[in-house]
C-alpha positions in Angstrom: 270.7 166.0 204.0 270.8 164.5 201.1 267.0 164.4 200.5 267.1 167.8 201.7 268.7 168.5 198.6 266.9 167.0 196.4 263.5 168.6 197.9 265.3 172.1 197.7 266.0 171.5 193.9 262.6 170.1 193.0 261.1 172.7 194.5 263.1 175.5 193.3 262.9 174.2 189.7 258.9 174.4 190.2 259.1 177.8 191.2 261.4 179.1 188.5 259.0 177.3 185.6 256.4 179.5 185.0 259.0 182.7 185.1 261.1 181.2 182.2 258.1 179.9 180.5 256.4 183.5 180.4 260.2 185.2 179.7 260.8 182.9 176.6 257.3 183.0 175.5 255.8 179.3 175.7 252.8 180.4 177.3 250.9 179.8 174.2 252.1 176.3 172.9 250.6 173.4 173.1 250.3 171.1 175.7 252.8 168.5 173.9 255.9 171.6 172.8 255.5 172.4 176.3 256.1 169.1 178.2 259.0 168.9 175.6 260.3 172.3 176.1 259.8 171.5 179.9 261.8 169.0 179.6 265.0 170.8 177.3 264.9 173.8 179.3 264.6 172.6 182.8 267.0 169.5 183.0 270.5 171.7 182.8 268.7 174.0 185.4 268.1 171.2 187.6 271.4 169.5 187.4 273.1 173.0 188.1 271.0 173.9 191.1 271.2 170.2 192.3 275.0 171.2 192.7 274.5 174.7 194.4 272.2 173.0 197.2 274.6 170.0 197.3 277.8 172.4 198.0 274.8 175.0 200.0 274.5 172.1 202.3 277.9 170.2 202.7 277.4 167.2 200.2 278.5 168.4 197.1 281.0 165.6 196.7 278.2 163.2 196.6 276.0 165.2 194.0 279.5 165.8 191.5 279.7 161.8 191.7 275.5 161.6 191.3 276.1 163.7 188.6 279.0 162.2 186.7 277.0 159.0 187.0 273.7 160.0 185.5 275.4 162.2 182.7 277.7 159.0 182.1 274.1 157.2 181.6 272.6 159.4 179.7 275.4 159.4 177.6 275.1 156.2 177.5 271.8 156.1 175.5 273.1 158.0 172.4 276.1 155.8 172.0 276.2 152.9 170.0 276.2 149.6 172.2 279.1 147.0 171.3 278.5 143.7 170.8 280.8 141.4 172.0 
């Protein structure tokens, strides 16, 4: 199921791209502003459909605790590390 999930979000999120793209207007940046946009605009949307297909098909308790974990890592990333 858990794959299930996962191939549900993907393929949502590559569905949903080009309608947000053309609503917002970033049909006509360049290549790089898009891949970058791409990136800002459709992370949140995955990680919130990633949840509605997880609870959709019985394993949200697995994708809150994926979830927890990967914003805990990216988190992560922007803090400073401590030496010890």
């Amino acid at each position: 199921m858990v794959l299930i999930v996962f191939a549900f979000t993907g393929s949502t999120v590559l569905f949903l791209k080009p309608f947000i793209f053309e609503w917002i207007g970033l049909d006509h940046l360049s290549m790089p502003v898009k891949i970058l946009m791409y990136i800002v605009l459709v992370m949140p949307l995955y990680q919130i459909l990633i949840l509605i297909y997880g609870f959709l098909f019985g394993q949200f308790a697995f994708f809150l605790r994926w979830e927890k974990q990967f914003l805990n890592r990216l988190g992560s990333l922007f803090k400073g590390r401590k030496n010890n």
